[in-house]
N, C-alpha and C positions, 0 to 999 in steps of 0.2 A: 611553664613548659611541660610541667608531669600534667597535668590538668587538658591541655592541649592533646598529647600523646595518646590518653586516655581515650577525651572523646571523641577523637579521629579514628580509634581504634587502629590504631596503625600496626601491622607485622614490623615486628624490630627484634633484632637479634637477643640471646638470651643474653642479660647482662645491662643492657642498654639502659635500665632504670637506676641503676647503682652507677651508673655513669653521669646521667643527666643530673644527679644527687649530687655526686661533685663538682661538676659545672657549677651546680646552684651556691656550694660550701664556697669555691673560689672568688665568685664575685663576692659572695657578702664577706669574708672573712680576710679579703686580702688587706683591705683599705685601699684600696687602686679600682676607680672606676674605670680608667682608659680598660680593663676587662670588658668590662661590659659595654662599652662603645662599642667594642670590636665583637663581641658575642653580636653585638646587635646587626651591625653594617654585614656581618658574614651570614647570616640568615636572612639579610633583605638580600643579598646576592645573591644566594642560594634559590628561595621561594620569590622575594619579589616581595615590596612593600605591602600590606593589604591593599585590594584595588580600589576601596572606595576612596583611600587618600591618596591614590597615585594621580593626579590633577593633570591634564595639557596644558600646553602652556594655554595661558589667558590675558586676555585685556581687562585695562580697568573697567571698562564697560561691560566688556561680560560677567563680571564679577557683582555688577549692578542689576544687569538681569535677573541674573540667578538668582542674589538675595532674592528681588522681587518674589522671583517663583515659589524662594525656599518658603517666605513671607504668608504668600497665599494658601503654600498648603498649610499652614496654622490655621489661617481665618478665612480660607475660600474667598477674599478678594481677589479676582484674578484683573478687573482692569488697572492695578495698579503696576502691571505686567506691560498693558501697552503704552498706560502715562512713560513708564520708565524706558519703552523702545523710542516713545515720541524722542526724547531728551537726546535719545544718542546722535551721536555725528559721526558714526560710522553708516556708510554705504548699503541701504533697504537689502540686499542678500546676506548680510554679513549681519544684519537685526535678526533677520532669519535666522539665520544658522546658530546665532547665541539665543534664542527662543528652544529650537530643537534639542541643544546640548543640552540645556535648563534647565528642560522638563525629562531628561532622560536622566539626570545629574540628581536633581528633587524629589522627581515622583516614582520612575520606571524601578528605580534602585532601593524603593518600599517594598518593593517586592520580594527581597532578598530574604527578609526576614520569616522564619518560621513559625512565630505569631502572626496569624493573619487579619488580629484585630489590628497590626501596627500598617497594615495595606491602607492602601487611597481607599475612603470612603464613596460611595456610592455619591453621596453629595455633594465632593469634591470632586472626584469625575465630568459628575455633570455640568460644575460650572467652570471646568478646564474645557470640556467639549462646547461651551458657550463663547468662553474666548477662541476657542480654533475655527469654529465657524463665521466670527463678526473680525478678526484680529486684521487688518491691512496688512501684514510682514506674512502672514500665512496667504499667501493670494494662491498658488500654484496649487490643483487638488491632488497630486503628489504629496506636497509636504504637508496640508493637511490630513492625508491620509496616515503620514507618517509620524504626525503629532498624536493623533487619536490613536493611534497605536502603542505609543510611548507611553501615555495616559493608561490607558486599558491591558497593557502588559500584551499583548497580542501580536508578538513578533516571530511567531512560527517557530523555528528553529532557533532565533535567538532571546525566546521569552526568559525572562531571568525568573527563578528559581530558589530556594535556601539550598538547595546541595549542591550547588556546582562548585567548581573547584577555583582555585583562585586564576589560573592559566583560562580555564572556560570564562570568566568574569574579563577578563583582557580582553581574549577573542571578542566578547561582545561588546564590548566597547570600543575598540579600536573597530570594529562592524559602523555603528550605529554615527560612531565618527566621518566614518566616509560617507556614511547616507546622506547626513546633513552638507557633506563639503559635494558627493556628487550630485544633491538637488539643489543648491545655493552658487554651483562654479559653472562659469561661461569660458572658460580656456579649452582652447583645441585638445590641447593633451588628454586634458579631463574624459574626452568624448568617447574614446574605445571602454575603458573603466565604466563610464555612464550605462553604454550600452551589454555590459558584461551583467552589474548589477541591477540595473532597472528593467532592463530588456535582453533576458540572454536569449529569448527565443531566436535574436536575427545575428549572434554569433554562433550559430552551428557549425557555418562552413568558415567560419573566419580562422585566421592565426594567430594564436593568443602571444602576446607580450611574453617574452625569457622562454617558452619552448624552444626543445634543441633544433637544429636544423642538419639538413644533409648536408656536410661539412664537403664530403668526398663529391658528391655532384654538384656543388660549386664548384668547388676547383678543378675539377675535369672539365668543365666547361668554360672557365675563363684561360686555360691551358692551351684550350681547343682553338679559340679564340686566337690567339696570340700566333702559335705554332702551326695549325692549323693540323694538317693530316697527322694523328699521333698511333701508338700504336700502345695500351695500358697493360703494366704489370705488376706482377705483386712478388716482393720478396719472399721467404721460406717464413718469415714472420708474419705474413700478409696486409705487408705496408705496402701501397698502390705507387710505381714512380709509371716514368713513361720510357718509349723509344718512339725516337722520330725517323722520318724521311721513307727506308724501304719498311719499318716495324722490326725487325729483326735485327740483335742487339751486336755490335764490333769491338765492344771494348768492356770491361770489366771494371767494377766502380763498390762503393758503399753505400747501404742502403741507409740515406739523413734519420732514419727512426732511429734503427737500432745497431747499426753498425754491419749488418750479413753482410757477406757480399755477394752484388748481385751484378747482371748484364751479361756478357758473355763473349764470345771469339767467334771469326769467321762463320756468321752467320746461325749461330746453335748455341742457347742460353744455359745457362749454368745448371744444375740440376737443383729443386726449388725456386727456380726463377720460371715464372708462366703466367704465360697472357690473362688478360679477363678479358671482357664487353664492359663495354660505356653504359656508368651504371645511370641509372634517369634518378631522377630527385624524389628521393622518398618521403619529404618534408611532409608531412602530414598536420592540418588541422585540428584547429581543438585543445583541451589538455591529453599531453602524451606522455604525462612524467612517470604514470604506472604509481607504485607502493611509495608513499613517503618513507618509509626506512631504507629506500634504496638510494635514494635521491642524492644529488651529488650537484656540483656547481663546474664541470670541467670544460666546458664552452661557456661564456661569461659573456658574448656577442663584443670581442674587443672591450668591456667594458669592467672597470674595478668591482673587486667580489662585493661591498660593501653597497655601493649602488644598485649593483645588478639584484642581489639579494631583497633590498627593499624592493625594487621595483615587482620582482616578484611576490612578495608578500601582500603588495598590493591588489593585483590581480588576484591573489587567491583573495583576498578578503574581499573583491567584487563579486568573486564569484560565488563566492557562499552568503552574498549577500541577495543574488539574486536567484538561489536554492531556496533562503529560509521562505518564501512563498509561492514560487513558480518554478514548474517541471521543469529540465532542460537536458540536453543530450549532448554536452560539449564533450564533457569526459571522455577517452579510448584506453582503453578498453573500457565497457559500463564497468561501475560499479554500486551495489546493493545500496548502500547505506552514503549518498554523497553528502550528505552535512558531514558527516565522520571523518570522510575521505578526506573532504578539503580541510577540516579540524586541524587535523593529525597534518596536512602538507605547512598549514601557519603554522603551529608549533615547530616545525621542521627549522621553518623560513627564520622565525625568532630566535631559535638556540643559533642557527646558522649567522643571522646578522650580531647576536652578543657574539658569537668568538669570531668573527670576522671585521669587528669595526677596529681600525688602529688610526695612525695621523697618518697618513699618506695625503697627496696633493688634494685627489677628488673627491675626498669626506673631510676636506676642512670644514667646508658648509656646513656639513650634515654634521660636524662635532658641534659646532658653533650654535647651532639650532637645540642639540642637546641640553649641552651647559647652561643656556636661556630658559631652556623648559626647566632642568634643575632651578634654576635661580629661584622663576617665578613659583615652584612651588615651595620651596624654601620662606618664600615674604608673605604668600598667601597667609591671610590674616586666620585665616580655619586651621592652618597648619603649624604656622608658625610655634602653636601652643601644646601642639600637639609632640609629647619629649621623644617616641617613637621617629617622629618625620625630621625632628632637629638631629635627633642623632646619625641617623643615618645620610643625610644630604647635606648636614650642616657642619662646619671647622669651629665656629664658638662653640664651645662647650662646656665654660664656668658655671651653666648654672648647674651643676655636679660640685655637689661640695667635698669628693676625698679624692682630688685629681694632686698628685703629688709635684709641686708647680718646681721646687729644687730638679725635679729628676732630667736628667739629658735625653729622656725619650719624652715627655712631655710634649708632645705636638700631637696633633691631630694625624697628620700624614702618616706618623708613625705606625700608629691605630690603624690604618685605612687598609680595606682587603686589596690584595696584590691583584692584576692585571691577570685573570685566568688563562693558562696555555693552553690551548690546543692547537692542531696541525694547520685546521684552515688559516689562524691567523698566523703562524709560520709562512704559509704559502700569499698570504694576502701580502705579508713584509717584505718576499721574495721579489715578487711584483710590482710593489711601490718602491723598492730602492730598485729596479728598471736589475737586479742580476738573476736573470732566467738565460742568457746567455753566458756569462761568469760560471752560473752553474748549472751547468745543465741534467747532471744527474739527480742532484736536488732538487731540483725543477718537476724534471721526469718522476721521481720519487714520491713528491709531495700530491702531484697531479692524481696519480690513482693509488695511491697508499690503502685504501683501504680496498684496492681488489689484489693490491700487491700482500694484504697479510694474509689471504686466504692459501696464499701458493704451502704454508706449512701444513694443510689439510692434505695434500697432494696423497701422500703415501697412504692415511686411512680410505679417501677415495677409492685408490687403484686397488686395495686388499678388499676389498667391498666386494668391487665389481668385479674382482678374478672369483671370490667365494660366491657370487650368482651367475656366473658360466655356467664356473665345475657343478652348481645345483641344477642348472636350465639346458645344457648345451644338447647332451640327446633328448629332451622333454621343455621343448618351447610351447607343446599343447596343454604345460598343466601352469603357465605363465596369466594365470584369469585371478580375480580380485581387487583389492586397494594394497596401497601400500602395510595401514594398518593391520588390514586379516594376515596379510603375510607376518608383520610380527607376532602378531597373536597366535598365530599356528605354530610358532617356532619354540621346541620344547628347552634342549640343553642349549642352545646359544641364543636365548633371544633378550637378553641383554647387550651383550654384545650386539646384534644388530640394529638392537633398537638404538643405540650409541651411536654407529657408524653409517645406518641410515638416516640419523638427525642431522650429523656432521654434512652427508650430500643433499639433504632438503636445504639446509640452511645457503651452503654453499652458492646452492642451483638457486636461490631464489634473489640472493646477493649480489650473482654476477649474469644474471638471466639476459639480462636485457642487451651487455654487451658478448655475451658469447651467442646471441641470436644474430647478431653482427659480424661474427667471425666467418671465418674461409670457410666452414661448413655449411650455411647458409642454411639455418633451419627451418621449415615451413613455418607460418606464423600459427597454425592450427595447433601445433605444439607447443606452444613456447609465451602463449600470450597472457597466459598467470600462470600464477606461483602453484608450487607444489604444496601438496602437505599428506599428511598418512591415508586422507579419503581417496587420493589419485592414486590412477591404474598405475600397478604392480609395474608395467611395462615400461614406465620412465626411468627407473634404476638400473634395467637391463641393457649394457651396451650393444648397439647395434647399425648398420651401415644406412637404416631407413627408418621411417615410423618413429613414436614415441622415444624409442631408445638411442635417439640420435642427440639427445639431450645428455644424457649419460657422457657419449662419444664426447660429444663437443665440449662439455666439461671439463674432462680432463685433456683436451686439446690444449684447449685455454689456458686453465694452467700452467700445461706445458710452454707454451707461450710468452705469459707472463714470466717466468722462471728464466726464461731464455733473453727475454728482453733486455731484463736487468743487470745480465752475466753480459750480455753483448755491448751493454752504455757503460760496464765500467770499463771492459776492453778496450772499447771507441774512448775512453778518458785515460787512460792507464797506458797506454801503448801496447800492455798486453796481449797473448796472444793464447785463448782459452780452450780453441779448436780440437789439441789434441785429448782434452778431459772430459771426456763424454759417456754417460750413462745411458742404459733406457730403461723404459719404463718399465718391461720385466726385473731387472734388478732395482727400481726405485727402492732408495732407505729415505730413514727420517733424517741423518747425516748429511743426505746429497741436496737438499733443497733447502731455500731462503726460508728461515725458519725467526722469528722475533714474536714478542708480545708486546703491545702499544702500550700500556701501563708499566709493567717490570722493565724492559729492552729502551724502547722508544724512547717516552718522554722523561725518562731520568738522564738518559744521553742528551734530550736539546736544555734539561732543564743544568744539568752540569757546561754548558755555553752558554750561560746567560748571567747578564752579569744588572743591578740593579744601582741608579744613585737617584738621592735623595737631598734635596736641599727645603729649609724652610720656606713655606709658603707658596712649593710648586711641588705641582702632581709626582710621585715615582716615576721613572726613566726606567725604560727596559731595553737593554740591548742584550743581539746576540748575535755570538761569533756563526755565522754564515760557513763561512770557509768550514771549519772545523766541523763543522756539524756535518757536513756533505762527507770528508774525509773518513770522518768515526761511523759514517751508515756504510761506506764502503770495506773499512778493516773489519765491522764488528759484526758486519750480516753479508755482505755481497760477497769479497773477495775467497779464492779458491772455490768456488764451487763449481760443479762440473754444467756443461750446457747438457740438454737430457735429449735425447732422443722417442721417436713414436715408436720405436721396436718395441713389439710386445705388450701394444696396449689390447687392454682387453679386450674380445670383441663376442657376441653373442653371431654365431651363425645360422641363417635362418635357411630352412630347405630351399628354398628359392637360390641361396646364394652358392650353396654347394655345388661343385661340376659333378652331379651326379652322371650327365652322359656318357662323360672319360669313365666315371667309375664303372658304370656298366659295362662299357665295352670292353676291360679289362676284365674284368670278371668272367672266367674261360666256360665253355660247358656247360652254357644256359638253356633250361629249357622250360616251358609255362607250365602252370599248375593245371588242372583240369577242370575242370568244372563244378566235378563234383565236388572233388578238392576244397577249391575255392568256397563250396554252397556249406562245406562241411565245419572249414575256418570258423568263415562268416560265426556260423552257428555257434559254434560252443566257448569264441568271446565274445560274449553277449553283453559284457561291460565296457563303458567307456573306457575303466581305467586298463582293462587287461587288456585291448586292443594297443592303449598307447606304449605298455608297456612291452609289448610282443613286438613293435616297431620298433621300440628302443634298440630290441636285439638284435632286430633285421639289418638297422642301418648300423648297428657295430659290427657281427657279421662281414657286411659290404664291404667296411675298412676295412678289418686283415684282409677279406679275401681279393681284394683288389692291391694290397702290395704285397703280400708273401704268396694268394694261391691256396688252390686244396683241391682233392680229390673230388670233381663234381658229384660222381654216385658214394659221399660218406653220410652217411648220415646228419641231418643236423643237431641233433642231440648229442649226437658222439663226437660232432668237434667241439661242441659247449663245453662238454665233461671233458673228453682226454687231451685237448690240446690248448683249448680256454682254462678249465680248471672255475668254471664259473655256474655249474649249476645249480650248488647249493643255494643261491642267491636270488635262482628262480621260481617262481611260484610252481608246485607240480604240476596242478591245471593246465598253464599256459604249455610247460614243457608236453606237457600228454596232447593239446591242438598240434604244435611246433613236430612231432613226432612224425606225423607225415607226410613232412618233405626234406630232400636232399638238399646239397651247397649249393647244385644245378639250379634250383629253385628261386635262390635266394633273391634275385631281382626281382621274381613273378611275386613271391611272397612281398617284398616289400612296396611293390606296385597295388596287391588288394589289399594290404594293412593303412596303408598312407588313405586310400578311398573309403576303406569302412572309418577308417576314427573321423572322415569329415561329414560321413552321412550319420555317424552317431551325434557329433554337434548339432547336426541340423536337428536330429530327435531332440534333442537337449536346448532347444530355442539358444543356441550358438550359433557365432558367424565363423565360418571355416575359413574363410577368405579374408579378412579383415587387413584393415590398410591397402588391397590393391588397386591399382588407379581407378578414380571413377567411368573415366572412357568405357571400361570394358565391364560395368556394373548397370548396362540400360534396363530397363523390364520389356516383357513379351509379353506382343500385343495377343488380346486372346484367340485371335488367329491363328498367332503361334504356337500355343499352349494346346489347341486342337488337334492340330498338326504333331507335333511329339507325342501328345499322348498315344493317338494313333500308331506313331513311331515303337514306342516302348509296347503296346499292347499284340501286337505282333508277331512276338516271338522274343528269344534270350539275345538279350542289348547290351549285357554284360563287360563283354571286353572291350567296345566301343566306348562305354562307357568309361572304364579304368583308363583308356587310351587318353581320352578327355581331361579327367582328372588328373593323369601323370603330364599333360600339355600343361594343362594350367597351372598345376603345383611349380616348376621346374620353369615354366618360361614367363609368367605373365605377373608375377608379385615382383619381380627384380626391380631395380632402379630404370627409369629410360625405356622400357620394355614397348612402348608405342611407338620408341624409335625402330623397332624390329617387328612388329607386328599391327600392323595400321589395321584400327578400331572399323575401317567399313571394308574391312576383308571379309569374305565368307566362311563361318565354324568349319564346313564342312571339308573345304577345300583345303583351308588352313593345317586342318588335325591331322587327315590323309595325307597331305605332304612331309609332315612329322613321322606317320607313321614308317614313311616311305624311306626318308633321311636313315630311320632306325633297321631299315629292310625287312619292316611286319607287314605280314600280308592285311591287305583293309580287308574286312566282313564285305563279304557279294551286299547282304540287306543294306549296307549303310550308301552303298550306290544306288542301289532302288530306289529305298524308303527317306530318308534320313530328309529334312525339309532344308531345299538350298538357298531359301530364302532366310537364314538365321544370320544376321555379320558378327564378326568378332567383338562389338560393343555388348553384345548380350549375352556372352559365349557363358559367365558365371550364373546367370540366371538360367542359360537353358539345362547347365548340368545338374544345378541345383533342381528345376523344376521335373525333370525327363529321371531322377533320384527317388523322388518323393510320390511322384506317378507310380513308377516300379512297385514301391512298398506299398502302395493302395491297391494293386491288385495283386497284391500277394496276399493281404490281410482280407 
């Protein structure tokens, strides 16, 4: 074992060697080898027997083959390989496929070794590629392809290797297993699998086996179906029921998920009760599973977890069996590296099928097939002798001579490692004794458990995203980078961040895929991978659009989940939870479902379970059901408050501000001048003092739009005697800021908001960023002639500002096409703005201004008639 550890070079905690030291003292010193039986069988369960002795099951005639092969590779006879196929009386594809296992079993698995004198000779090779070419059982030039392969080690992505791991050594063999069963099987079923791994090119557009399906657009439509005219709603949870007949709900009800209540009176639904649209089937094509660490089993297609799981194990191992040599595009999203991809989803599939297999009805087979394959590798004559393979698969165990035969534990079973818990196979038990109505909150529980333990991250979340507000709220233009630069710039607290930015990375990439699902409805352009420290800064930022609606939805969700669970014990409890409600501004670590699956979790299911043992039959595990449902609801669920959305964080974006009302409150305005303005312009010549001169503007705006001020005061002197905030300012800026009044303050913050976005443009930034494409076309150079003309003409200045305060203010919002349709005319459009505000239009922009521009190009033309300006001023 220390010799092992060594040359694995394994990281292992300090101490671990002085450990393994006693392990070693116990066995030899005890006189009791039932020890070291048990050492042994709890490391093959742990790691897995070595792969080269883990055997399939076999026939005796396969067992004939193989010598055969093992035979030849001594002495390069290989026809003694096809005398021994002549003999059999098993069925010409099943010769086959015991040839293929064979030689993959004899020769492919010389390759393992990192002596590469102990490799197939060059000699030997050859006279295996002599029998794959002449052999009668090889007739198909598939399987001869795949023989010479096997031979020559030339299996692309499954070529065996001395470093692979023993898990990588599985993969490839449970590969190479299907190869031969899908070039040697004529069953229908076989045939989607066939065409997965010998030919993925013609499943591009197909639907693979165990992907999810649009659960919700089935049943909306076989609802439809039935009822016919419906009219669809969604609870405050956003669980989808219906109303029939006028759509308009008359009575008041429970919603079957989670207990709201939802429907309504005399025509007018409850508040959080509201309509959707009939959603179409989003089923999509291909594999759609995303990140195997996300991967879950909570649609099973009606079928037991243990079936369903293999069946999918299956498919991934067609699949990457028709990766390891040919391109294919099945995968959605692509991914870089798909041997890897699908690696890592079999691995998923395997831990998943070990804690998912139990005795329920529809894996009696599939045990029974088990125990056989135990058997047969148990008598295999290669193994039998082998005391590693007896020990761990076998119940004789005399031939250990200090097995203490007096002792009452004396049995093998005694020895034997225990039934490993985990939650799927809780929930697979739940399913095979048919109580998922019995218990429903158990049910419910077990089902998304693991997006249900995230809700304790809730409170670190929302303290995040309130501390990147109060950072961002007046300076969304200094919102540019990765996530990483932003930790890295961060001096006194960037541990702290970097802690509670990990905590929403992890989170967001955990529960992505169903909070892209949720009532928010987030554009797929966001949401379609995972985050990490290289992605933009702007997905941590809460916000009502754009990137930062990830954020948003996040803690939606959450909130959601938290609610769900307070709602199913209510719906189980008779309780009534309604009047104890938090929000999200007051969220503590106290208010929310708060547990650890290791400390919390499973010492509560492992305290219900109860184990008997009798000679000469396996351990019995049973466990109290009831009870366990009861102790998740006293010892995590009950009392705690339902939360409310007040106060969730939000990132305000100028677009979404009513800057109009604020203006028009703002008493005593009057524009800046020209010169003014050309004087601004000038002496904040930096990006950053412009934004920071804005900063002040639009604070400014606030007081003076609810308390007021004297239009002709100064603006310095209400910073200083009435703010109390000038030390705070840069003097520079303060001495620009110096000449103008409160009067001002709209006109100022109309040329600030325009210079910081013609300073991006100088800065190869996008000023505009995230607003609909509609209104993003390019101008023809027709058009580009035409403006230039425009601008070269004379001062375009406030036409311009007028433009830029249009677009800032109306055309980033949400739905904004719904108010300003994309083949309106710039010109016609702006002028009626200005008209709305009671500013006179410039005489030139009726003359000159080109009426041929529509409002699909409106950001290009300001952008381009900006950038003109500066070229002949330069």
């Amino acid at each position: 074992m220390l010799d092992y550890v060594a040359v694995a070079e394994r990281k292992l905690p300090d101490g671990s060697e002085d450990f393994l030291k006693m392990v070693i003292k116990v066995c030899e010193d005890s006189g009791n080898d039932w020890y070291r039986i048990y050492l042994i069988r709890k490391l093959s369960e742990w790691q897995g027997v070595e792969s080269v002795q883990t055997l399939v099951k076999q026939t005796g005639e396969y067992k004939t083959v193989r010598d055969a092969v093992a035979k030849a590779v001594v002495d390069c006879n290989v026809e003694q390989i096809e005398d021994v196929c002549e003999k059999c009386t098993a069925p010409p594809r099943k010769r086959t496929m015991f040839v293929l296992l064979a030689l993959f079993r004899e020769v492919t698995t010389l390759y393992r070794s990192a002596n590469t004198s102990l490799h197939p000779t060059s000699e030997l090779c050859h006279a295996f590629a002599d029998l794959i070419q002449g052999s009668r059982y090889l007739y198909q030039k598939e399987v001869r392809d795949l023989a010479s392969a096997l031979v020559h080690n030339r299996l692309g992505s499954l070529a065996i290797t001395h470093d692979l791991t023993i898990e990588d050594n599985t993969i490839i063999e449970l590969n190479i297993h299907l190869a031969a069963v899908l070039l040697t099987g004529t069953h229908l079923l076989v045939m989607p699998l066939k065409q997965l791994g010998l030919s993925p090119e013609n499943m591009q557009a197909a639907f693979i086996p165990t992907m999810p399906d649009d659960m919700l657009a089935v049943a909306q439509a076989a609802i439809q179906q039935d009822y016919g005219q419906l009219t669809w709603y969604v609870c405050p949870n956003n669980h989808p029921c219906f109303v029939d007949e006028c759509g308009l709900p008359m009575q008041r009800g429970r919603c079957l998920e989670c207990g709201q209540e939802v429907g309504g009176e005399h025509h007018s639904p409850l508040q959080g009760f509201r309509p959707i649209d009939l959603q179409q089937d989003r089923t999509r094509p291909g594999h759609i599973l995303g990140d195997p660490e996300q991967g879950n089993n909570t649609d099973t297609k009606n079928m037991s977890l243990s079936p369903f799981t293999l069946i999918r194990l299956v498919t991934h191992l067609a699949m990457l069996l028709g990766t390891s040599e040919k391109s294919q595009r099945i995968i959605q999203p692509p991914v870089e590296d798909v041997c890897m991809f699908l690696s890592l989803h079999i691995k998923k599939d395997l831990d998943q099928l070990s804690q998912a297999l139990g005795r329920g009805a529809d894996d009696t087979d599939l045990d029974q097939l088990l125990q056989e394959a135990k058997g047969s590798i148990r008598t295999d004559s290669r193994v039998s002798s082998n005391f590693i393979m007896r020990a761990t698969f076998g119940d004789d165990c005399t031939f250990l001579t200090s097995l203490p035969q007096g002792s009452q534990v004396h049995s093998s079973a005694v020895w034997s490692c225990r039934e490993r818990l985990s939650l799927l196979s809780l929930t697979h038990i739940v399913e095979q004794n048919d109580q998922k109505e019995e218990l429903p909150l158990l049910w419910r529980f077990l089902q998304k458990e693991k997006e249900f333990r995230q809700i304790k991250l809730l409170p670190d979340i929302v303290i995040l995203q309130k501390r990147l507000v109060r950072m961002f709220q007046n300076a969304t233009d200094q919102i540019v980078g990765s996530v990483g630069e932003f930790i890295e710039e961060q001096t006194e607290m960037k541990t702290w961040f970097e802690k509670h930015i990990n905590i929403f990375l992890k989170t967001w990439n955990l529960l992505r895929v169903s909070v892209t699902s949720s009532e928010l409805k987030i554009p797929d352009e966001f949401c379609s991978q995972d985050l990490n420290l290289d992605s933009d800064l702007q997905y941590l930022l809460p916000r009502r659009q754009g990137p930062g609606l990830c954020a948003t939805g996040l803690v939606s969700y959450l909130v959601a989940l938290h609610n769900e669970l307070v709602n199913a014990v209510d719906s189980l409890t008779g309780e009534d939870s309604s009047s104890y409600r938090v929000s999200v501004a007051e969220l503590r670590e106290q208010h929310v479902i708060s547990y650890e699956l290791e400390k919390d979790l499973l010492p509560l299911v492992l305290s219900n379970c109860q184990y008997s043992l009798e000679r000469g039959h396996e351990t019995i595990t049973q466990y109290d059901l009831p009870m366990i449902q009861q102790q998740i609801i006293t010892r995590f669920l009950q009392g705690k408050p339902l939360i409310t959305r007040t106060g969730v964080p939000t990132l305000i974006n100028t677009q979404e501000r009513d800057y109009e009302t604020m203006f028009k409150t703002v008493k005593g305005k009057a524009t800046l001048s020209s010169l003014t303005r050309n004087a601004l312009s000038r002496e904040l010549d930096s990006y950053s003092e412009v934004c920071e001169a804005l900063k002040i503007a639009e604070l400014l705006l606030g007081f003076l739009s609810m308390t007021g001020g004297d239009p002709m005061m100064s603006l310095v002197t209400y910073l200083q005697d009435i703010l109390k905030m000038v030390q705070r300012i840069d003097k520079h800026i303060l001495q620009a800021l110096g000449r103008c009044n409160l009067r001002h303050c709209v006109s100022l913050w109309q040329l600030l908001s325009s210079v910081r976005s013609e300073n991006m443009l100088r800065l190869k930034r996008e000023p505009f960023s995230g607003y609909p494409s509609e209104y993003l076309m390019p101008l023809t150079e027709e058009n580009k002639t035409e403006l230039k003309g425009f601008v070269s003409r004379g001062n375009v200045d406030q036409w311009l500002l007028e433009m830029h305060e249009f677009l800032l203010l109306n055309l980033g919002r949400p739905r904004a096409i719904d108010d300003f349709n994309p083949a309106w005319s710039v010109k016609e459009t702006v002028c009626a703005y200005m008209d709305r505000k009671e500013v006179e239009v410039p005489a030139y922009v009726e003359e000159r201004f080109p009426a041929n521009l529509m409002m699909s190009q409106i950001v290009e033309t300001w952008k381009y008639a900006v950038t003109a300006k500066q070229d002949l001023m330069t």
